[in-house]
C-alpha positions in Angstrom: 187.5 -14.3 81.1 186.8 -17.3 83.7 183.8 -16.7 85.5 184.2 -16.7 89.8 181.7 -18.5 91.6 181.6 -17.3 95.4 181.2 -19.6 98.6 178.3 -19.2 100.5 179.3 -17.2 103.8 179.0 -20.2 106.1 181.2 -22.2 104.4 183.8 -19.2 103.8 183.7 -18.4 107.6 184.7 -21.8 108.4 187.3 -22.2 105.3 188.9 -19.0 107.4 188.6 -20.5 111.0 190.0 -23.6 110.0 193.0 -21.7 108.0 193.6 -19.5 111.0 193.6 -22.5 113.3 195.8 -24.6 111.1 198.3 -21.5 111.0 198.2 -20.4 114.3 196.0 -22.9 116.7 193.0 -22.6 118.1 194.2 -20.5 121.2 196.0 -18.3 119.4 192.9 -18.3 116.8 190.4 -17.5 119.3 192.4 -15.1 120.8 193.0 -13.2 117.6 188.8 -13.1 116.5 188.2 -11.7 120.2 190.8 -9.1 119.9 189.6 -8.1 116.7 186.0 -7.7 118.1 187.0 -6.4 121.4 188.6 -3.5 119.9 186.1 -2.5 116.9 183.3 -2.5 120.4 186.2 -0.2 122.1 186.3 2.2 118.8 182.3 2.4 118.7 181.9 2.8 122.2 184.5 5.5 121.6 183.0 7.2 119.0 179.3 6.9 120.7 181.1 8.6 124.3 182.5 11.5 121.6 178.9 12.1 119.8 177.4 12.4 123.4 179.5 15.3 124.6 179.2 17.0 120.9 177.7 20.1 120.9 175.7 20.2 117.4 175.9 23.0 116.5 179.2 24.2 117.0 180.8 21.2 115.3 178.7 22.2 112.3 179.9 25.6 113.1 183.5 24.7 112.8 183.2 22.1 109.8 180.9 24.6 107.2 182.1 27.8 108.6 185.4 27.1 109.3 185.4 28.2 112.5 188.8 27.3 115.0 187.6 24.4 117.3 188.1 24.6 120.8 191.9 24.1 122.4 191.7 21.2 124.5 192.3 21.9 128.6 194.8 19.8 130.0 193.0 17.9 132.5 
């Protein structure tokens, strides 16, 4: 078996950026790194919105106890 040596992470991030540029250009490369950020920030801040209006307890309610969560109003 060949042994694999790995790149350090600086030079693998720019081995990437200069693939993705070469492939696609660097507008189209920056715009695809800041949609990929913009919309893992949208999913935290998301999730983060969803644990504030969680009521503890009855989420652990319905999980371990199997208990029917709430229908949700049409609003």
């Amino acid at each position: 078996m060949r042994e694999h040596t790995y790149l350090q992470e600086d030079e693998m991030v720019q081995r990437a950026i200069d693939a993705l540029i070469q492939a696609l250009g660097p507008i189209e490369t920056t715009r695809f790194l800041t949609l990929s950020r913009r919309r893992k920030v949208d999913s935290v801040m998301r999730h983060r919105r969803w644990q504030d209006s969680l009521d503890k307890d009855r989420f652990f309610d319905q999980v371990f106890l199997g208990e029917e969560p709430p229908t949700p109003s049409a609003s």
